[in-house]
C-alpha positions as CSV (number, residue, x, y, z in Angstrom):
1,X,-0.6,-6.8,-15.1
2,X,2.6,-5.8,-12.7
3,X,3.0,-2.2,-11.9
4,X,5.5,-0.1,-14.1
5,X,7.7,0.2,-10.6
6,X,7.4,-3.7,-10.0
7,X,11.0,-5.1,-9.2
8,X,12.4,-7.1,-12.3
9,X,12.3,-10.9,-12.2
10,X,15.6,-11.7,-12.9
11,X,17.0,-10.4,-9.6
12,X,16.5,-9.7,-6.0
13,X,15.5,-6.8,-5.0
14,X,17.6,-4.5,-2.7
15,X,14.9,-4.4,0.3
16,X,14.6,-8.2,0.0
17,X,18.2,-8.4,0.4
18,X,18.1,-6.6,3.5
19,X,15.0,-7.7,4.9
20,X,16.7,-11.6,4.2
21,X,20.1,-10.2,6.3
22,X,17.6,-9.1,8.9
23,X,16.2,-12.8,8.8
24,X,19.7,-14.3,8.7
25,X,20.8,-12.5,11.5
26,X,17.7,-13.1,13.8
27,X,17.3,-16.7,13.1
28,X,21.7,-17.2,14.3
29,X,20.2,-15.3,17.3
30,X,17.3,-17.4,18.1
31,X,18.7,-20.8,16.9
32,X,21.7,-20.2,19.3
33,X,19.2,-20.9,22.1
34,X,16.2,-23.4,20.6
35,X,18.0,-26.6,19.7
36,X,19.7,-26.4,23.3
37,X,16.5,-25.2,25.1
38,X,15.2,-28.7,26.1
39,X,18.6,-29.9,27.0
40,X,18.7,-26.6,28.9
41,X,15.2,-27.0,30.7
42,X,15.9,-30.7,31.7
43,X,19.4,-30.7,32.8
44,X,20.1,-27.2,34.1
45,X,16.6,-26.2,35.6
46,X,14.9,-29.9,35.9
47,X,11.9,-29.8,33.8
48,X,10.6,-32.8,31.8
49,X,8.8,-32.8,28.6
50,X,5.5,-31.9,30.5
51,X,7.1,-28.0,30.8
52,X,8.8,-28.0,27.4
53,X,5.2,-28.9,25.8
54,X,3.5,-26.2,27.8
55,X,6.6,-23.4,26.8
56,X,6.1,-24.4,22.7
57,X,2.1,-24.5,23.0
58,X,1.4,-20.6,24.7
59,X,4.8,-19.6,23.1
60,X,3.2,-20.7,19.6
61,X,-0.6,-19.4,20.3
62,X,1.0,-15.6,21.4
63,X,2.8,-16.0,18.0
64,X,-0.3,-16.8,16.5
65,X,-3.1,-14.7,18.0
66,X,-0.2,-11.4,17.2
67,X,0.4,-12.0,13.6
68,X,-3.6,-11.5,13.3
69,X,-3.9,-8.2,15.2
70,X,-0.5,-7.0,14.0
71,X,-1.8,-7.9,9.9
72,X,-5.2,-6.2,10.1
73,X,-3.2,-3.3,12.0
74,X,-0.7,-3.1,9.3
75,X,-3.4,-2.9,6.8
76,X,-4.9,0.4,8.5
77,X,-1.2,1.6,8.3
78,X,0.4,3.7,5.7
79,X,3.9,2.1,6.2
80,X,4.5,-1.3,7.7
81,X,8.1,-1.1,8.0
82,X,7.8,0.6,11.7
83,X,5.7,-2.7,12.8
84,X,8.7,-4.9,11.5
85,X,11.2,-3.2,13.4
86,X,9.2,-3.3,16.8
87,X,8.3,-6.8,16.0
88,X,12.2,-8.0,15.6
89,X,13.8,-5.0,18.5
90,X,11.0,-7.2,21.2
91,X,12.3,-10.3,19.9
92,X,16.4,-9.1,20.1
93,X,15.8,-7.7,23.8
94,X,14.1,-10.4,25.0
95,X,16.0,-13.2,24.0
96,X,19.0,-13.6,25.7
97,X,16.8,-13.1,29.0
98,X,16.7,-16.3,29.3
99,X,20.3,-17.0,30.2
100,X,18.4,-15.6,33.7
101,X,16.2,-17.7,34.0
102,X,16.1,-20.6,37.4
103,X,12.7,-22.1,36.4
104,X,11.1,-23.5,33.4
105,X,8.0,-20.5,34.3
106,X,10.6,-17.8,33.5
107,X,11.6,-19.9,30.5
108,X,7.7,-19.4,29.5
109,X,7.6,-15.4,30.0
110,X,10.8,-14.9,27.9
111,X,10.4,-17.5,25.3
112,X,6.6,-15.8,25.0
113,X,8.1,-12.6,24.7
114,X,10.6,-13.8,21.5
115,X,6.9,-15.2,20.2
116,X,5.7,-12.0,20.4
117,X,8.2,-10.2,18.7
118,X,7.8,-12.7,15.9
119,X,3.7,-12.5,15.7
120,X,4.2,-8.4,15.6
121,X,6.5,-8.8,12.8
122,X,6.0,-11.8,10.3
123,X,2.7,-10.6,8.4
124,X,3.6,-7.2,7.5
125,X,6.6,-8.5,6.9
126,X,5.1,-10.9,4.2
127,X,3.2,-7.9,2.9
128,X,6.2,-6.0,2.3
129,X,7.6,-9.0,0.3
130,X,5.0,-9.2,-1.7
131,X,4.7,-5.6,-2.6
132,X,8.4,-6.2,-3.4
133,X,8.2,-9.0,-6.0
134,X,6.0,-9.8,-9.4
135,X,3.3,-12.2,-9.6
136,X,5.4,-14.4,-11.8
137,X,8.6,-14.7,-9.1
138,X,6.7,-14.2,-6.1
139,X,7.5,-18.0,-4.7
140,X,11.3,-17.0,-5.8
141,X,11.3,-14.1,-3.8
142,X,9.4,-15.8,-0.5
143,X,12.0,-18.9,-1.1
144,X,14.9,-16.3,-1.3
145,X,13.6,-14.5,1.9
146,X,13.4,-18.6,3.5
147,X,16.8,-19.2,2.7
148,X,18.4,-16.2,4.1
149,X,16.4,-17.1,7.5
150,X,17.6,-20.5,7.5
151,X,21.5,-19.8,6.7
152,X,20.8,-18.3,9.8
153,X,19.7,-21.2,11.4
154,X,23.0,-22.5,10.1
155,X,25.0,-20.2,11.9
156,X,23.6,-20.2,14.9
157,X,24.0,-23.9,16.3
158,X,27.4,-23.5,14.6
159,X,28.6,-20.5,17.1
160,X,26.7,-22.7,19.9
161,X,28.8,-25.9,19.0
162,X,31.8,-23.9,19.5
163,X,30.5,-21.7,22.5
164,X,30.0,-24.6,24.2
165,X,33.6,-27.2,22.9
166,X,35.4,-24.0,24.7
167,X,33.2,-23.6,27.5
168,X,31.2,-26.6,28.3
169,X,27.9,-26.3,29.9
170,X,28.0,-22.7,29.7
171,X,24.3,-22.2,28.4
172,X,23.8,-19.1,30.2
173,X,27.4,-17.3,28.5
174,X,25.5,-18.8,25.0
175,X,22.1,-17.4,25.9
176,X,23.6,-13.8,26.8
177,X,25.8,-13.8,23.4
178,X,22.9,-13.7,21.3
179,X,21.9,-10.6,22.1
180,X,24.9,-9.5,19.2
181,X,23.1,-10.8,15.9
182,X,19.9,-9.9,17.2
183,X,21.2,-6.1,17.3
184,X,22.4,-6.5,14.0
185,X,19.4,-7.5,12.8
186,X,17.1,-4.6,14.0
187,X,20.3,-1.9,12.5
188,X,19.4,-4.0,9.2
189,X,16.0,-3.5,8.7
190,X,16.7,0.6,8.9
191,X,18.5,0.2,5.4
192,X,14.8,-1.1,4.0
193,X,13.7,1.2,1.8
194,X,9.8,0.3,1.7
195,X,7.5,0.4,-1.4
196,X,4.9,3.4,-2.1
197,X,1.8,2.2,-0.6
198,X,-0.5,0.8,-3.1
199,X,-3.7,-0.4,-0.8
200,X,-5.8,2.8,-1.2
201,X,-5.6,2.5,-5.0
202,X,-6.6,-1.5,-4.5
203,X,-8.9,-0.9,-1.5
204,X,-11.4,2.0,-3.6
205,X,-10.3,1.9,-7.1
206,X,-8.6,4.7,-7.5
207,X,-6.5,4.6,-10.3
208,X,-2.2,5.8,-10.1
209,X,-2.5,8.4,-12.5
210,X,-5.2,10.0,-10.1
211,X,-2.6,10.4,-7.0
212,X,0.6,11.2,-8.8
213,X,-1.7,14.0,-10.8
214,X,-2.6,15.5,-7.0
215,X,-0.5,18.7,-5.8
216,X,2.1,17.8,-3.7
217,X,0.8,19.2,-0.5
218,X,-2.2,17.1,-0.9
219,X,-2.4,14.6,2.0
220,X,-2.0,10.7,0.9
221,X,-5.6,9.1,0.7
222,X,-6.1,7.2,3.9
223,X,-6.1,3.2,4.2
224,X,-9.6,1.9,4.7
225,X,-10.3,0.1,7.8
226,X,-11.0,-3.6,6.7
227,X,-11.3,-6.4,8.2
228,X,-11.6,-10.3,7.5
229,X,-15.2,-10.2,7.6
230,X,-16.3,-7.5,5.7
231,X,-14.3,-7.2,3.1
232,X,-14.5,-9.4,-0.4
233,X,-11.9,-12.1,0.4
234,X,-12.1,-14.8,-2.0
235,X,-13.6,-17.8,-1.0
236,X,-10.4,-19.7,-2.6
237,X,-8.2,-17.9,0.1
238,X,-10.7,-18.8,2.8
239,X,-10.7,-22.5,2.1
240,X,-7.0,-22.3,2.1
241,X,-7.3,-20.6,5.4
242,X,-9.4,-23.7,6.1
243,X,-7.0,-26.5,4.8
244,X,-4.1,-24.9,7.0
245,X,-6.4,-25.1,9.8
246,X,-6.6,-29.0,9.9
247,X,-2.8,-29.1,8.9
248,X,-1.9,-27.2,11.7
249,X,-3.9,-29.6,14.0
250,X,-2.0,-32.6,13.0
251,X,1.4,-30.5,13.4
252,X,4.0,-31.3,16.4
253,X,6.7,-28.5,17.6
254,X,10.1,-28.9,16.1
255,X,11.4,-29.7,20.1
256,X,10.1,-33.2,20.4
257,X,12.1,-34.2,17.6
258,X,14.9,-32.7,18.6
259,X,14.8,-34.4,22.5
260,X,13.7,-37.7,20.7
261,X,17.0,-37.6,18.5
262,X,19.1,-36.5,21.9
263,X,17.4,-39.7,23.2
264,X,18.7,-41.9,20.2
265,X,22.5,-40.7,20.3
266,X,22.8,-40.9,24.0
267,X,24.3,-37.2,24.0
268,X,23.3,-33.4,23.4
269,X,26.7,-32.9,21.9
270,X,26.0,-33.2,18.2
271,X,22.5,-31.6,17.8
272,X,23.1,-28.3,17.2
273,X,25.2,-29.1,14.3
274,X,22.5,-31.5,13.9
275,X,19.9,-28.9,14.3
276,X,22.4,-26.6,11.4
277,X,22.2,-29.5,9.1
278,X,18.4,-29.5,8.9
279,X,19.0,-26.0,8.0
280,X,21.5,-26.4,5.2
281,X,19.2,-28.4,3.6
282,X,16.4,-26.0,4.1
283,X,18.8,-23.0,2.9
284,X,19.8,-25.0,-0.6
285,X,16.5,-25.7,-1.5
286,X,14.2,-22.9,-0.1
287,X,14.8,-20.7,-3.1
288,X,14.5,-23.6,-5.6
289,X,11.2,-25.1,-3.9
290,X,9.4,-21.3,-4.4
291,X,10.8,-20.9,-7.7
292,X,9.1,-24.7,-8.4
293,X,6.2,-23.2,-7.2
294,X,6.0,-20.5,-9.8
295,X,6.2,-23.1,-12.5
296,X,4.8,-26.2,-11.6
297,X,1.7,-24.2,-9.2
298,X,1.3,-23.6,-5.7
299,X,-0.8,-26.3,-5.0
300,X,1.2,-29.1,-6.0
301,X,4.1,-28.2,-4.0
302,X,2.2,-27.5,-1.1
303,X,0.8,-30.6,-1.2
304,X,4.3,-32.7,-1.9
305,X,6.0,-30.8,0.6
306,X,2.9,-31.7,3.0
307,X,2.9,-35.7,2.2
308,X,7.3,-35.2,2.9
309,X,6.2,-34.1,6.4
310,X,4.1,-37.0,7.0
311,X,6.8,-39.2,6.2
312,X,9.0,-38.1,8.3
313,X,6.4,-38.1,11.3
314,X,6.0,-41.9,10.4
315,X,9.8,-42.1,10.3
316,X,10.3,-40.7,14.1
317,X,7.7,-43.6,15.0
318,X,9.1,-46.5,13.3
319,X,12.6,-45.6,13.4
320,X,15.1,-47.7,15.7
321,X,18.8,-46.6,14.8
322,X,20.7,-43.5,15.7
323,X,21.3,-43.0,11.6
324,X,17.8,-43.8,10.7
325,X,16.8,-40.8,12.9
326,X,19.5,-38.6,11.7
327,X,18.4,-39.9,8.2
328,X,14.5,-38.4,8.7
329,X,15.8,-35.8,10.7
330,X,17.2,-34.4,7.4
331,X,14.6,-35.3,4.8
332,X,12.7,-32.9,7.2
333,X,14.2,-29.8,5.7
334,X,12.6,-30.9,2.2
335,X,9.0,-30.3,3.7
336,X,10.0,-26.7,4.5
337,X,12.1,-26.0,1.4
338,X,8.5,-27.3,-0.5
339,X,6.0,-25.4,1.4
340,X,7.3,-22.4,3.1
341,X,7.5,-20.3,0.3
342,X,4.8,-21.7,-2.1
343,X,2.3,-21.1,0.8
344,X,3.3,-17.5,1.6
345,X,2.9,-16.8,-2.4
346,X,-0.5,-18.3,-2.8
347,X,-1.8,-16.4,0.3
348,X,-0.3,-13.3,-2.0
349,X,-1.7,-14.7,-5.0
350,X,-5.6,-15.1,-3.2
351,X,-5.0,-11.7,-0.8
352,X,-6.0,-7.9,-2.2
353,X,-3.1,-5.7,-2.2
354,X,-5.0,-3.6,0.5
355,X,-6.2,-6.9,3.0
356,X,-2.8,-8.5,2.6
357,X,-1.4,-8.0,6.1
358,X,-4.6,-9.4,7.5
359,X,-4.7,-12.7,4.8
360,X,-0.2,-13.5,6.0
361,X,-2.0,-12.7,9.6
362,X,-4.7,-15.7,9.7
């Protein structure tokens, strides 16, 4: 049964709200600089597609490798909030770096850097979420908290687009501008009130009535240390684990699409607002597709949104015009609007309260 403090289903909760501005604002930051970065790497500093797939792949395994340490530490933590705001300041500072850069090898420290920032902050971010919304509207409130990040995404190309009609191959003025939203975006997340901590109580049974009936000099029980491997993780969230495993194997980075569609228009001129059309459509439906989630089951929409991402793979390889590509290119944003939040509310679904940072982490 939800907790008598848990937020009401028929609204967003305050923190959400500015946890999503947080979101919004990072994402214009970051998504200033990504759809340009191949065009940037090739024409500017003269690296191929050999560099680029090198950049994505450590880039992506620092953000991966992080979100596990940075989970089970957030679980050992009384508040997770501090790790969030680390996680997204790295990822602000480090950013527009890049508009310094004279080889695709600084390229790789900085855009490892922004990966970092994200790994330290994405699963006790998730955590918090989940502490914030029921277990009835919990694919709502991931969807919600999807959308928010990808009107960002919106935004972003947008104020590149018209960065760049004004001042025409002037990456490195677009690169350095983004370090605005990215302030922003850390000054939100001080406005996040967090939850009372609730993984003691999960972790050793110790009921609510217990604590609040302590003095009020008494010192909060501590969070146990738990890991993956010892603790009672059910063996329905491991074989999900699993399953994303051999999804994530057949995955590509978002970049190759994005130089193979600059390959079929002839020009880089239109994909950024290409790039923010992919995330209009991932913004309208992101809150629908969790809130599907919640009624029709996790499952099924996971595995919709997964056979949508296929499609679109088998799209890219088959396609021969510069509207069939544009076509797939926005069908795309489906998968994510299907999957993003359903998967981040089964893994709250499956995980403890008390081992849920280390559950968003793997």
């Amino acid at each position: 049964m939800p907790s008598p403090d848990a937020p009401s289903p028929s609204r967003i909760p305050r923190p959400v709200w500015f946890l999503g501005w947080a979101s919004l604002l990072t994402d214009a930051a970051g998504e200033m600089i990504y759809p340009l970065l191949p065009i940037y790497l090739a024409r500017v500093l003269g690296a191929g597609a050999l560099p680029l797939g090198i950049i994505e792949g450590v880039a992506e395994a620092v953000n991966s490798l992080l979100k596990v340490l940075s989970g089970r530490w957030s679980d050992r933590r009384t508040r997770r909030r501090p790790i969030v705001i680390a996680g997204y300041a790295l990822s602000s500072l480090a950013r527009p770096l890049v508009a310094l850069a004279t080889t695709w090898p600084h390229v790789l420290i900085v855009r490892s850097l922004d990966r970092t920032g994200k790994g330290i902050r994405s699963a006790p971010r998730d955590a918090m979420l989940a502490r914030m919304a029921s277990a009835s509207d919990r694919g709502r409130i991931y969807g919600f908290h999807r959308a928010m990040d990808h009107t960002g995404a919106i935004l972003g190309p947008v104020i590149a687009t018209v960065i760049l009609f004004f001042a025409p191959e002037g990456y490195r003025l677009l690169f350095a501008l983004a370090a605005i939203p990215g302030a922003l975006a850390v000054a939100a997340l001080f406005l996040v009130q967090e939850p009372a901590d609730e993984r003691a109580s999960d972790a050793g049974g110790e009921s609510r009535l217990v604590r609040q009936a302590q003095p009020p000099t008494a010192q909060p029980p501590p969070v146990p240390r738990i890991d993956m491997a010892e603790a009672a993780v059910p063996s329905s969230l491991r074989w999900f684990l699993v399953v994303v495993v051999i999804f994530g194997l057949g995955s590509s980075a978002d970049a190759f699409l994005l130089l193979r569609l600059s390959d079929a228009l002839g020009t880089a001129t239109w994909v950024p607002l290409l790039w923010a059309g992919l995330h209009v459509v991932k913004a309208s439906l992101s809150t629908w597709g969790g809130a599907l989630s919640d009624r029709w089951g996790r499952r099924r929409v996971i595995i919709a949104g997964w056979a949508v991402y296929a499609l679109v793979y088998l799209g890219f390889a088959t396609a021969t015009s510069a509207a069939a590509f544009i076509a797939w290119f926005l069908v795309y944003g489906l998968y994510f609007a299907l999957t993003e939040g359903a998967e981040k509310a089964l893994v709250a679904d499956l995980a403890p309260a008390h081992l849920r940072g280390t559950a968003f982490g793997y």
